[in-house]
mmCIF file of the N, C-alpha and C atoms, coordinates in Angstrom:
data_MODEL
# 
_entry.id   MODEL 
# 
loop_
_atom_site.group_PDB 
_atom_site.id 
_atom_site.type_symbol 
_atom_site.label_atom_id 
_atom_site.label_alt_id 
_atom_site.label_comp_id 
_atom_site.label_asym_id 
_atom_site.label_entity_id 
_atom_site.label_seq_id 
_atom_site.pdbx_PDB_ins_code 
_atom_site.Cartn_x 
_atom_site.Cartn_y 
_atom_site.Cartn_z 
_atom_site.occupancy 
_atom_site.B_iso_or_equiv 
_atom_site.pdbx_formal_charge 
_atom_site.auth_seq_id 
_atom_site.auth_comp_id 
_atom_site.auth_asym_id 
_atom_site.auth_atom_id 
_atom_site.pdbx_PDB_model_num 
ATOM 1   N N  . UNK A 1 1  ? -50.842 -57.078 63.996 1.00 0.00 ? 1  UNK A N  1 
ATOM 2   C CA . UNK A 1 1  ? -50.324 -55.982 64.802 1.00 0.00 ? 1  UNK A CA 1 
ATOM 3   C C  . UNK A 1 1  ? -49.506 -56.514 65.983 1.00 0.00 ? 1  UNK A C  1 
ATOM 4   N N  . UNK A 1 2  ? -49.645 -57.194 66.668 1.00 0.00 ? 2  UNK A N  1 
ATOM 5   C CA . UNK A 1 2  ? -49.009 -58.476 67.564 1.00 0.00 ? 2  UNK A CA 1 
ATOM 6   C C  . UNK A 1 2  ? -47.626 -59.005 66.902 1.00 0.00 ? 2  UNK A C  1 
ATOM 7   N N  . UNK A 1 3  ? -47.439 -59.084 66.165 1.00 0.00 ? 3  UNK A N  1 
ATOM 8   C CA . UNK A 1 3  ? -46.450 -59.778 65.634 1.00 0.00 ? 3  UNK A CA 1 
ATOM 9   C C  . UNK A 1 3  ? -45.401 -58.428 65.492 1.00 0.00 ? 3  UNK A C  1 
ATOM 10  N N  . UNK A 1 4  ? -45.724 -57.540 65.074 1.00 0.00 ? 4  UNK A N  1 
ATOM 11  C CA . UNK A 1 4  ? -45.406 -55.930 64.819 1.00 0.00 ? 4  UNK A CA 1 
ATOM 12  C C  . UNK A 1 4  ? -44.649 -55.478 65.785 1.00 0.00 ? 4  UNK A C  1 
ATOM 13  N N  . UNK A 1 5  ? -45.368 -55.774 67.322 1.00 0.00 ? 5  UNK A N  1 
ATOM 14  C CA . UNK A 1 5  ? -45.443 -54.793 68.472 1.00 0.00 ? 5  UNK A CA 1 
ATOM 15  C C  . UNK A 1 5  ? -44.203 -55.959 68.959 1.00 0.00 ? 5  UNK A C  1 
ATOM 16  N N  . UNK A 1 6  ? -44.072 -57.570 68.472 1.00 0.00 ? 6  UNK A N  1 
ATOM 17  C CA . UNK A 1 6  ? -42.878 -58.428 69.065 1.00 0.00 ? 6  UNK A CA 1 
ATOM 18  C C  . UNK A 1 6  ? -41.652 -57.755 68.532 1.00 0.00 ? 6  UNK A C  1 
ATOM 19  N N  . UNK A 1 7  ? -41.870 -57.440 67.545 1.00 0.00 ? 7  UNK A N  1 
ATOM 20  C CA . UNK A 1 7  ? -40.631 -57.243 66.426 1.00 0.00 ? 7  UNK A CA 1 
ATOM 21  C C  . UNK A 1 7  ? -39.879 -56.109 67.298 1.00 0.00 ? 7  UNK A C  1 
ATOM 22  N N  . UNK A 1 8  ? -40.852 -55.244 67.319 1.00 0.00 ? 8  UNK A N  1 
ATOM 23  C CA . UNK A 1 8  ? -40.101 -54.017 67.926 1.00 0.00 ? 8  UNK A CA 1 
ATOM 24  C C  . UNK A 1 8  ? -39.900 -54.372 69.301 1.00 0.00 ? 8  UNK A C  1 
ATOM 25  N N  . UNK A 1 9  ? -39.827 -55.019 69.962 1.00 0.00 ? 9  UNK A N  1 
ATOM 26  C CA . UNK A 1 9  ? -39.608 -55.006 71.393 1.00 0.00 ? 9  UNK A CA 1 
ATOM 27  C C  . UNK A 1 9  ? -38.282 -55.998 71.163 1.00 0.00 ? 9  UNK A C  1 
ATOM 28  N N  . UNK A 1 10 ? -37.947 -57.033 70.336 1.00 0.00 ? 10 UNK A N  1 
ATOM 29  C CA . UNK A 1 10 ? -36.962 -57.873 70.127 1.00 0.00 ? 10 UNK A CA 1 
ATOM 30  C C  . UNK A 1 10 ? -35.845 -57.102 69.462 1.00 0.00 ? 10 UNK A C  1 
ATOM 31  N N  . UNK A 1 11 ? -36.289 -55.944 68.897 1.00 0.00 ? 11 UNK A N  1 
ATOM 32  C CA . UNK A 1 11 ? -35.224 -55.053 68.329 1.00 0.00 ? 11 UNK A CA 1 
ATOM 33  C C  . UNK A 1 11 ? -34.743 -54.089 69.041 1.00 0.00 ? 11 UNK A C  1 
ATOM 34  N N  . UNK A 1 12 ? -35.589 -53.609 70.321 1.00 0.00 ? 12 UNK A N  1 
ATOM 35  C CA . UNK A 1 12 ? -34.791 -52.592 71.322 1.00 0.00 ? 12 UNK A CA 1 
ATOM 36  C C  . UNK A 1 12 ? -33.745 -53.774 72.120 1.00 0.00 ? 12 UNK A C  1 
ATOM 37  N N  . UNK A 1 13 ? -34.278 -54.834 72.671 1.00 0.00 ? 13 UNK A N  1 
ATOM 38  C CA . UNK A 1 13 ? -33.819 -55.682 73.044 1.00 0.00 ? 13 UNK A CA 1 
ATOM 39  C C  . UNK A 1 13 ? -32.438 -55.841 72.902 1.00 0.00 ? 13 UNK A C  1 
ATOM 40  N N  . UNK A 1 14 ? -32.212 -56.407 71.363 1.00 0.00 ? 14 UNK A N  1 
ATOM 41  C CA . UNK A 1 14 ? -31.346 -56.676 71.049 1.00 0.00 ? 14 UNK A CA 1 
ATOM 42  C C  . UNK A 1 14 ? -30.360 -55.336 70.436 1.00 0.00 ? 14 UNK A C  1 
ATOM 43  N N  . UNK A 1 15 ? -30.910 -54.129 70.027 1.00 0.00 ? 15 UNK A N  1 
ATOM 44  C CA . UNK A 1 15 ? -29.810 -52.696 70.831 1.00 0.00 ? 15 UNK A CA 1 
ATOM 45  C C  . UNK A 1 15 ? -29.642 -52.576 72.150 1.00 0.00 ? 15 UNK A C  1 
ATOM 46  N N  . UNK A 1 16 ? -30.264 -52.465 72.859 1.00 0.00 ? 16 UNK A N  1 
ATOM 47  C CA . UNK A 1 16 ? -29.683 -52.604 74.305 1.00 0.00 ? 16 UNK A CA 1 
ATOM 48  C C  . UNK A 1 16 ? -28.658 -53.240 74.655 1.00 0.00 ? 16 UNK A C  1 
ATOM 49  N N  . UNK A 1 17 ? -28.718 -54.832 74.233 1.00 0.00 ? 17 UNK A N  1 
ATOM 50  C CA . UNK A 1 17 ? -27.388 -55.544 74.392 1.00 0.00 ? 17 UNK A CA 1 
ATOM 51  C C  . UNK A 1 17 ? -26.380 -55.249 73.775 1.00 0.00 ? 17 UNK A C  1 
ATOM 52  N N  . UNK A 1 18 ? -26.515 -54.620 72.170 1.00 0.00 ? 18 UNK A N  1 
ATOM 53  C CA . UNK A 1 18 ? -25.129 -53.925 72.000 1.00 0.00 ? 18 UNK A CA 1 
ATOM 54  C C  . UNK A 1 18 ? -24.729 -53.245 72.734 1.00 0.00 ? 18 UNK A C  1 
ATOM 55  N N  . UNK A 1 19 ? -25.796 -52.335 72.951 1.00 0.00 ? 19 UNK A N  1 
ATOM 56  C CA . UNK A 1 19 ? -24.990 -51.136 73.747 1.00 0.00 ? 19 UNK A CA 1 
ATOM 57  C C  . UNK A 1 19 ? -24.305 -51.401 74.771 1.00 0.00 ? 19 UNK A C  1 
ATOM 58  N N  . UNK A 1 20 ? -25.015 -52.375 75.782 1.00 0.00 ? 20 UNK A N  1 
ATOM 59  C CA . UNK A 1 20 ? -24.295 -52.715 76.808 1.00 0.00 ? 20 UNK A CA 1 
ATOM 60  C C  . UNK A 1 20 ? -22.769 -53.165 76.906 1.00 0.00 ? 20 UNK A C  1 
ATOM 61  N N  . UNK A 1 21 ? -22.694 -54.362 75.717 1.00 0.00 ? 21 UNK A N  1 
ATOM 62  C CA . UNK A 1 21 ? -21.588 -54.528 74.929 1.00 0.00 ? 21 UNK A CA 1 
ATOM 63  C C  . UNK A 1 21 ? -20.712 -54.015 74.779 1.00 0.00 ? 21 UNK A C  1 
ATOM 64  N N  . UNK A 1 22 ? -21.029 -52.828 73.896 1.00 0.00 ? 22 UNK A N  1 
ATOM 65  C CA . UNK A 1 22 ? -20.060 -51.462 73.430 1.00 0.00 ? 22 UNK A CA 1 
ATOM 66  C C  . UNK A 1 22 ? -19.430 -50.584 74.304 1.00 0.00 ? 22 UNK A C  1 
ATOM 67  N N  . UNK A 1 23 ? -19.726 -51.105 75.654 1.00 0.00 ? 23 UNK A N  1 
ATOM 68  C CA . UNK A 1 23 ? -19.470 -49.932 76.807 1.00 0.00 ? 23 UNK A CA 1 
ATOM 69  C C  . UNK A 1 23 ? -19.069 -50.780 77.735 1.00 0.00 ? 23 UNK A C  1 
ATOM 70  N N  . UNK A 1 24 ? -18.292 -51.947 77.581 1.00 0.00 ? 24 UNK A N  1 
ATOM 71  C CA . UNK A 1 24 ? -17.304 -52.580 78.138 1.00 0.00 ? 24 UNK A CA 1 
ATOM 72  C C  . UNK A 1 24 ? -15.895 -51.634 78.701 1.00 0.00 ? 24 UNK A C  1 
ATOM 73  N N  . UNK A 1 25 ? -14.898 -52.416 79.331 1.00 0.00 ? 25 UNK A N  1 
ATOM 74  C CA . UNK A 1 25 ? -13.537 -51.825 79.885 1.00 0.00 ? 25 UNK A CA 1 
ATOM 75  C C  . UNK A 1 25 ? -13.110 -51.012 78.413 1.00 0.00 ? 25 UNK A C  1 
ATOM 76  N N  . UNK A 1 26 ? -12.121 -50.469 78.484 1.00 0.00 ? 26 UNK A N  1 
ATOM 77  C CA . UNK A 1 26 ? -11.514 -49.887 76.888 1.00 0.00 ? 26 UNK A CA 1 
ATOM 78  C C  . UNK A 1 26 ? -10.404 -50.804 77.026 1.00 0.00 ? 26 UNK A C  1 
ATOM 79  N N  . UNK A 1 27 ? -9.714  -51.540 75.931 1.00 0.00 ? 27 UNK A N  1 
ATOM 80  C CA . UNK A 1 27 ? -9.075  -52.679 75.681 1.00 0.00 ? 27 UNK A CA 1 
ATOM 81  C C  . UNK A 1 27 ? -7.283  -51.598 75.235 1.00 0.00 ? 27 UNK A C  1 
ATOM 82  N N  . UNK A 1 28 ? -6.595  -52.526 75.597 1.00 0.00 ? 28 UNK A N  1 
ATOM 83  C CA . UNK A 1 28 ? -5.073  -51.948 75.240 1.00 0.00 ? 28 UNK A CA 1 
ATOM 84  C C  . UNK A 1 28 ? -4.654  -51.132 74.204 1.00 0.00 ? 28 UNK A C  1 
ATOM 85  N N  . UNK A 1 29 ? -5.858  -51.147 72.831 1.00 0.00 ? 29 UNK A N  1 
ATOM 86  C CA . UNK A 1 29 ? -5.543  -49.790 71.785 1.00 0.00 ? 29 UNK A CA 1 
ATOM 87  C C  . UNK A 1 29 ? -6.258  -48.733 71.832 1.00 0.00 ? 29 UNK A C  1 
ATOM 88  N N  . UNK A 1 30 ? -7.097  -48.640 72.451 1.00 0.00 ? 30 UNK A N  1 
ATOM 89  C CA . UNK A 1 30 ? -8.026  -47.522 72.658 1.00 0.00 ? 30 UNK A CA 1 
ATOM 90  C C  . UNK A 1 30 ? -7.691  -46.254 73.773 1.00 0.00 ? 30 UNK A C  1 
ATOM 91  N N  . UNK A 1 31 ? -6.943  -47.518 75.004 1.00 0.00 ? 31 UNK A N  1 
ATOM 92  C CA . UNK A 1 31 ? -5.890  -46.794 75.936 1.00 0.00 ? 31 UNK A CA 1 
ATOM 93  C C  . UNK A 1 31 ? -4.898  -45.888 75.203 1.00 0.00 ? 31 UNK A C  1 
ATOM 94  N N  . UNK A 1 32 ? -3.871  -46.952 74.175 1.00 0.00 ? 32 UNK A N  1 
ATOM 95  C CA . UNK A 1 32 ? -3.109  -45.987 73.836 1.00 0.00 ? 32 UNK A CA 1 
ATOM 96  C C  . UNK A 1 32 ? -3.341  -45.042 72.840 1.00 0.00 ? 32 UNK A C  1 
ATOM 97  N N  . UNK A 1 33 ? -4.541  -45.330 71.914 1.00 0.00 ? 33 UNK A N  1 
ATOM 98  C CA . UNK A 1 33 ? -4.812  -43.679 71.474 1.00 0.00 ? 33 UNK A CA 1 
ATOM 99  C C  . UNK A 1 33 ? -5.240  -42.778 71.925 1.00 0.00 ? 33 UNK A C  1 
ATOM 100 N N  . UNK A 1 34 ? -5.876  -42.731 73.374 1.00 0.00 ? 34 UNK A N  1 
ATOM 101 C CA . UNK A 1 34 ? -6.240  -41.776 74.081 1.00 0.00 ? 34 UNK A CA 1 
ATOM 102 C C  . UNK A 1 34 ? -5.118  -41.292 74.659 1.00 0.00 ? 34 UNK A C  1 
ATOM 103 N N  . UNK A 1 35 ? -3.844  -42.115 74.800 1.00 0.00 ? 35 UNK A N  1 
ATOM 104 C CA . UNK A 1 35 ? -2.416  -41.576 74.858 1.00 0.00 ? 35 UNK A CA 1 
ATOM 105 C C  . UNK A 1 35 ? -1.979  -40.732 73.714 1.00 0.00 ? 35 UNK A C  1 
ATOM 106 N N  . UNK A 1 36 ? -1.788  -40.970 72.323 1.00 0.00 ? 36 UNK A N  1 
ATOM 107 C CA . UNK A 1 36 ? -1.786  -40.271 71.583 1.00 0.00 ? 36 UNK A CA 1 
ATOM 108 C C  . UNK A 1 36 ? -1.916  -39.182 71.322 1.00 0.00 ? 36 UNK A C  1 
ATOM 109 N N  . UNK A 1 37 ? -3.098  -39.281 71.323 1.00 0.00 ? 37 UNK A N  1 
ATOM 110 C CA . UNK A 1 37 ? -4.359  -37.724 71.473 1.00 0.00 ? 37 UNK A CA 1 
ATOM 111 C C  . UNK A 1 37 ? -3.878  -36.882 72.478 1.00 0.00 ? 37 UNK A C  1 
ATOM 112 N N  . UNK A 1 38 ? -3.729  -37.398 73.958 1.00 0.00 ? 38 UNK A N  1 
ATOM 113 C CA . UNK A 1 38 ? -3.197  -36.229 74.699 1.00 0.00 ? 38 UNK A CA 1 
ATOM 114 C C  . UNK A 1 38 ? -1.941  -35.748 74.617 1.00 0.00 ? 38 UNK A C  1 
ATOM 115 N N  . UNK A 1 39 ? -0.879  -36.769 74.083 1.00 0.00 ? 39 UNK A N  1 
ATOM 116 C CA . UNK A 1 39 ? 0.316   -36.576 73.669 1.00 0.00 ? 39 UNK A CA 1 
ATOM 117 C C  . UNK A 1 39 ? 0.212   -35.053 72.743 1.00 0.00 ? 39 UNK A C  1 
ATOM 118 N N  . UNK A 1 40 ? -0.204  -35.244 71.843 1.00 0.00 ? 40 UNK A N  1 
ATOM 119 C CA . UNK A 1 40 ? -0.518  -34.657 70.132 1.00 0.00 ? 40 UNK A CA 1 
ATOM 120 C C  . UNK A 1 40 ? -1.059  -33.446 70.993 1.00 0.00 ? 40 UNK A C  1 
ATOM 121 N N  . UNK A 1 41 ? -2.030  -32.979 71.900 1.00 0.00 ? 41 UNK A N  1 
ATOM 122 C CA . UNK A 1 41 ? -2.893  -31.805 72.351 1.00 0.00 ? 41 UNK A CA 1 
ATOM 123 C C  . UNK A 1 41 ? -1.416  -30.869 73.302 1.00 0.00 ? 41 UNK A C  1 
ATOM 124 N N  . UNK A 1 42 ? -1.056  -31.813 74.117 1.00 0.00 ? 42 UNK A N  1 
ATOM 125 C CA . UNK A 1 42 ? 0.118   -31.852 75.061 1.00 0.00 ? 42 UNK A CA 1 
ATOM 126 C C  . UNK A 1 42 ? 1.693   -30.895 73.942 1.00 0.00 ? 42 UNK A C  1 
ATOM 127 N N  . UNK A 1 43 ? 1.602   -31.523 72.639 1.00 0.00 ? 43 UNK A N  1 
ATOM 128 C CA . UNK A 1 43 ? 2.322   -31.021 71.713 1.00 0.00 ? 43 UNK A CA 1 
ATOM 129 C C  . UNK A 1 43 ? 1.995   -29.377 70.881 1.00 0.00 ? 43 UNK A C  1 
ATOM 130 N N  . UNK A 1 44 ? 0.916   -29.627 70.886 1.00 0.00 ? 44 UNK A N  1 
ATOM 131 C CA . UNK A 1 44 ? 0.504   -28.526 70.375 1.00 0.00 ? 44 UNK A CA 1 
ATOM 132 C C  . UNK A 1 44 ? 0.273   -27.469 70.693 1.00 0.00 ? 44 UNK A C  1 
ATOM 133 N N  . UNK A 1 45 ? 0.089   -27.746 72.882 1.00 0.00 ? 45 UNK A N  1 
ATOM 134 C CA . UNK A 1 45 ? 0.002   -26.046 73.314 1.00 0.00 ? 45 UNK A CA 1 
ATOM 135 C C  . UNK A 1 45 ? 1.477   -26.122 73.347 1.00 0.00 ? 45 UNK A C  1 
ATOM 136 N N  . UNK A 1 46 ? 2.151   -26.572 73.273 1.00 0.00 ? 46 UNK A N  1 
ATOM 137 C CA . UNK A 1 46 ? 3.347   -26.226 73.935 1.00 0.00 ? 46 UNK A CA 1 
ATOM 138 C C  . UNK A 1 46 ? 3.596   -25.762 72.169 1.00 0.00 ? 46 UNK A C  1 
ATOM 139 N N  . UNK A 1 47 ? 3.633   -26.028 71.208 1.00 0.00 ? 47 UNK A N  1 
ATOM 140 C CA . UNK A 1 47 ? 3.933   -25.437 69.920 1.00 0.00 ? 47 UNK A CA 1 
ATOM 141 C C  . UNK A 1 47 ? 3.149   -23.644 70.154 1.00 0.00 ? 47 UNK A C  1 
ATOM 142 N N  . UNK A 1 48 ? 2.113   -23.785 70.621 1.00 0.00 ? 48 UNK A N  1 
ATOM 143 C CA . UNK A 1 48 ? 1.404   -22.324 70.952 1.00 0.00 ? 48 UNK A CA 1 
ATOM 144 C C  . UNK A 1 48 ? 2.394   -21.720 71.443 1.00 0.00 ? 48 UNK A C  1 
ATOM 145 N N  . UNK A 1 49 ? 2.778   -21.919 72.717 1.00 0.00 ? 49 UNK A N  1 
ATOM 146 C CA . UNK A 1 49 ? 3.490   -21.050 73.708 1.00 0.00 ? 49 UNK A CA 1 
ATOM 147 C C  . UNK A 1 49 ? 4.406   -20.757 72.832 1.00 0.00 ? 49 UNK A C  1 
ATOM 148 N N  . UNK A 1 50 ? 5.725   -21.617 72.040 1.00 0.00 ? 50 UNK A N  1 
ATOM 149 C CA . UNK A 1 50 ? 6.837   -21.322 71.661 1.00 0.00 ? 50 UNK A CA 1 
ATOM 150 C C  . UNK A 1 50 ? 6.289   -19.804 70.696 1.00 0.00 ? 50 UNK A C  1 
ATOM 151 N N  . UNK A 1 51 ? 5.469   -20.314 70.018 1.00 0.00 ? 51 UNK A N  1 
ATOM 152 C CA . UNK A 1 51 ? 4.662   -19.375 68.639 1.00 0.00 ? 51 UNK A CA 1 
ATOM 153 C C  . UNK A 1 51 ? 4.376   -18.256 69.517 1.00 0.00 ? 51 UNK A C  1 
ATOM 154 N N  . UNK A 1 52 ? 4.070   -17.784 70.303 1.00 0.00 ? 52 UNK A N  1 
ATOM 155 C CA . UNK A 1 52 ? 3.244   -16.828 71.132 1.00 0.00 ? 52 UNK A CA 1 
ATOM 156 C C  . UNK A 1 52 ? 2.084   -16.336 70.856 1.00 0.00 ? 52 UNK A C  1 
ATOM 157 N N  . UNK A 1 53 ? 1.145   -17.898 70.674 1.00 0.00 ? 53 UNK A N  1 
ATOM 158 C CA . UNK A 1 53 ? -0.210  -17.645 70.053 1.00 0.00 ? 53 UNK A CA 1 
ATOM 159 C C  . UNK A 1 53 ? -1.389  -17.951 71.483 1.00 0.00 ? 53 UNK A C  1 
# 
């Protein structure tokens, strides 16, 4: 049961450090698809308005 109760504590462990990981700065492509995306949203009301939706 000891050996059990290591396992699981070495396995939150080592998710934690991903996570921590994973939630670094956002790197130069992630920037620009969040450019994208608002671009594309930015495009689309304005397609609304023309539509008069």
């Amino acid at each position: 049961m000891k050996g059990l109760k290591n396992l699981l504590i070495a396995l939150v462990l080592i998710i934690s450090v991903f996570g921590v990981i994973g939630c670094e700065e956002k790197g130069p492509a992630e920037k620009a698809g969040e450019k994208i995306d608002k671009s594309m949203e930015d495009a689309a009301k304005k397609a609304n308005e023309l539509l008069g939706k």
